[in-house]
C-alpha positions in Angstrom: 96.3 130.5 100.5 98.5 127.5 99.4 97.4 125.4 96.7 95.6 122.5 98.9 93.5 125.5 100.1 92.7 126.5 96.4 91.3 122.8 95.6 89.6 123.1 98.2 88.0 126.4 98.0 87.2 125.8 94.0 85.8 122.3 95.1 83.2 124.3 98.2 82.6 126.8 95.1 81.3 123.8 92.5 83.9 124.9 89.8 85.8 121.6 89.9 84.2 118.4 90.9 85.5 115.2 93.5 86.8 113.7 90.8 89.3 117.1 89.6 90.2 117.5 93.1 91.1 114.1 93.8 93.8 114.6 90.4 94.8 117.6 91.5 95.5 116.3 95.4 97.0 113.9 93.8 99.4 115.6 91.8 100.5 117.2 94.6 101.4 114.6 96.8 103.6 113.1 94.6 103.5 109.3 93.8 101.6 107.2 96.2 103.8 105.7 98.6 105.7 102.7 98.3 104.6 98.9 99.1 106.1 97.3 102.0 106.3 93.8 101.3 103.1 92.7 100.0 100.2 91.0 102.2 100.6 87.6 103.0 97.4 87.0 101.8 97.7 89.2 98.6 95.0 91.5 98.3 91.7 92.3 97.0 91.0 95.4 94.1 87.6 96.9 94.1 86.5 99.1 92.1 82.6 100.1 92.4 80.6 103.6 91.3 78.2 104.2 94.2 78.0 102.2 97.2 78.1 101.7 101.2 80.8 99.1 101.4 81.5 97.4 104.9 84.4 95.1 105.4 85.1 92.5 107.5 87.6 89.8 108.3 86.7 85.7 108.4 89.7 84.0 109.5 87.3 81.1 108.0 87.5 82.4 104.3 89.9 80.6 101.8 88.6 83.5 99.4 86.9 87.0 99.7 82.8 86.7 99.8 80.2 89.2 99.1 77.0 90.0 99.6 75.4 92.3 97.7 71.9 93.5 95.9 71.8 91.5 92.5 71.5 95.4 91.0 75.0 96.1 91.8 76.1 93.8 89.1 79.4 92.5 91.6 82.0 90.1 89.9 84.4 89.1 91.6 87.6 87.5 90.4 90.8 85.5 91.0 93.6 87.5 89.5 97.3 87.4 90.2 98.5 88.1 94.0 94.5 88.6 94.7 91.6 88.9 93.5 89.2 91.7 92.0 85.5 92.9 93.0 84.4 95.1 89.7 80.8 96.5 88.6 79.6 95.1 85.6 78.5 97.6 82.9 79.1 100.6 85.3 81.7 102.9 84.4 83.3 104.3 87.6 82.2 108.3 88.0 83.4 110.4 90.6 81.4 113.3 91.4 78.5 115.5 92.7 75.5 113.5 90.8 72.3 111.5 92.3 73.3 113.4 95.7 70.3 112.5 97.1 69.0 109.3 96.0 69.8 106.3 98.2 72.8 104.3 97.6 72.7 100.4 97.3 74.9 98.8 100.5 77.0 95.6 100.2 79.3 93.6 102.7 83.0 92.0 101.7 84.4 89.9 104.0 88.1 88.9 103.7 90.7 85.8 105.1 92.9 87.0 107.2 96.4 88.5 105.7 94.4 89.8 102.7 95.4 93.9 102.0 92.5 96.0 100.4 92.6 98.5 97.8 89.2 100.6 97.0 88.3 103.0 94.0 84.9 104.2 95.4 83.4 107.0 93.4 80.7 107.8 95.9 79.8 106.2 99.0 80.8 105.0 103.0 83.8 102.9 103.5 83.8 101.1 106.6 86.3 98.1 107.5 85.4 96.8 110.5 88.9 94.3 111.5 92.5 95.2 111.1 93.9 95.1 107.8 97.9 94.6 106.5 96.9 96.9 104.3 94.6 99.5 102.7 94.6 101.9 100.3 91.4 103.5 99.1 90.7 106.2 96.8 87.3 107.7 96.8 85.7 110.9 95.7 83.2 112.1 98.2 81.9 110.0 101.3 83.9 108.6 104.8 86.6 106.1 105.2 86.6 104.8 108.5 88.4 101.9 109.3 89.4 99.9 112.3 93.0 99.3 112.3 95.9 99.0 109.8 99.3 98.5 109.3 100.0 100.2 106.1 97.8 103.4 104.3 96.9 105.3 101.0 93.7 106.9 101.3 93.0 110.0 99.4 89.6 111.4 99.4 88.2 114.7 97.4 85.3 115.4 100.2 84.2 114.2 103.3 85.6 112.2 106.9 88.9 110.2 107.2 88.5 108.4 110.0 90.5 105.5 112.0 93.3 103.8 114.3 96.5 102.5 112.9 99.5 100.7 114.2 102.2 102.1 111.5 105.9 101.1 113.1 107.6 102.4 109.2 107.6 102.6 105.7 105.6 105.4 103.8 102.2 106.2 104.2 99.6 109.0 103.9 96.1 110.0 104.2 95.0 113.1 101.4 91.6 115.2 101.8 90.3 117.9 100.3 87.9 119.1 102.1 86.7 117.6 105.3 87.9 116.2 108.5 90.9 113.6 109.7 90.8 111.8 113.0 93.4 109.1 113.3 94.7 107.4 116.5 98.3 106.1 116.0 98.6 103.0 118.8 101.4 101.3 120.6 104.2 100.6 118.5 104.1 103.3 115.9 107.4 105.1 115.0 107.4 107.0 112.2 107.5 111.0 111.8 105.0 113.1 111.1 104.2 116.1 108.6 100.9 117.3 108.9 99.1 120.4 106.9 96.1 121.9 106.4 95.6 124.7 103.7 92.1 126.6 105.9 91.9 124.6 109.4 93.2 123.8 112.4 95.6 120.5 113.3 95.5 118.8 116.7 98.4 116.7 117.5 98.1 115.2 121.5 99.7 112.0 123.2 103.2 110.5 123.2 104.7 112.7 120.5 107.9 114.1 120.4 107.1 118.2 119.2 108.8 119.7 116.5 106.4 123.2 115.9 106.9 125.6 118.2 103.6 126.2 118.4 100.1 125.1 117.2 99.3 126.0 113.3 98.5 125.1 110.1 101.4 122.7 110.0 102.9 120.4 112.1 106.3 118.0 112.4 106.8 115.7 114.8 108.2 112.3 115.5 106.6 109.1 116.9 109.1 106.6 118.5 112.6 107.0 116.7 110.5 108.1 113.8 111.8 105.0 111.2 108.7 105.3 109.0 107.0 108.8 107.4 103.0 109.4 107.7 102.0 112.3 105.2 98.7 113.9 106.0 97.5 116.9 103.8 93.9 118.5 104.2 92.7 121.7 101.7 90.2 122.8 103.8 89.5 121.4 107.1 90.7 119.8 110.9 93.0 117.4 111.1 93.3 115.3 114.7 95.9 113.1 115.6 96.5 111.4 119.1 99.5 109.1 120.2 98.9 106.2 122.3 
């Protein structure tokens, strides 16, 4: 058992919670992958405890716009290359609590060329138009989103789940228990290194193969493989497909 299979297993077992895993995932991955240049549009920080977050783009938008319950306390704010969307008088918990009471749902809509960068402790993540950028770090829950040029998600339980168009640079998707399902499109070159610590990978499409045969890791190339996409999973399926 390697050591994304341990988190894993001690996360199924209750003796750490989201929040350890997503450290120790963390630590294992190394830093988070370097910027490209950043989004023409700068980009928008949010950092919320519990919530159902959908994302959209309005071409329309000069600035981001919410709307949320007045519960959820939202500020948003102009800041430097952005803006940021923060919880008033919540401190941002990661973790198995309030399992099953019902979580409060907001919508963010963005201008176009704006990259987004999410610290969700509990909750869906679902960005609905493509993205320059997004990188989302959330403890237990899904990330689905619907196309983007550049990713950082890491999440410590649940579904990763999107299409992306990723033609270089570094980028990386981190789970520790659950499920990955990304579709690379058209114009992605980049190379691949793909493991699970307890699962299965699934790797079909235009890819050029470099495992002999199916298993717990993979390597393989996309195009002239320019850029590098890092997917690691503790316990769980990963499935990639090349368009």
């Amino acid at each position: 058992m390697d050591e994304y299979a341990k988190i894993a297993s001690l996360l199924e077992e209750g003796r750490i919670s989201p929040q350890e895993a997503e450290k120790l995932l963390a630590a294992l991955d190394g830093p988070s992958p370097e910027r490209k240049t950043a989004a023409a549009g700068g980009s928008l920080r949010v950092q919320i405890d519990r919530v159902d977050l959908r994302v959209g783009v309005d071409p329309a938008l000069g600035e981001p716009k919410v709307e949320a319950p007045d519960s959820l306390r939202l500020s948003l704010q102009k800041r430097e290359n952005g803006w940021e969307l923060k919880q008033q008088g919540s401190k941002l918990r990661i973790g198995l609590f309030d399992l099953f009471s019902k979580r409060h749902a907001a919508r963010l809509l963005l201008p176009a060329g704006v990259g987004l960068d999410v610290r969700l402790g509990q909750g869906a993540l679902s960005v609905h138009d493509p993205l320059p950028a997004l990188r989302a770090s959330v403890g237990q829950g899904s990330v689905d989103f619907a196309a983007a040029e550049e990713l950082d998600v890491q999440l410590a339980q649940g579904s990763i789940s999107g299409r992306a168009r990723l033609a270089g640079g570094s980028h990386r998707l981190s789970l520790g228990m659950g499920s990955v399902k990304l579709v690379l499109e058209k114009g992605s070159d980049l190379r691949l290194q793909l493991k699970t610590g307890m699962g299965e990978i699934l790797v079909t499409g235009a890819v050029q193969h470099a495992s002999k045969k199916p298993s717990a890791r993979y390597e393989g190339s996309v195009g002239e493989g320019r850029g590098m996409l890092k997917v690691s999973v503790g316990m769980g399926s990963v499935e990639v497909e090349v368009l």
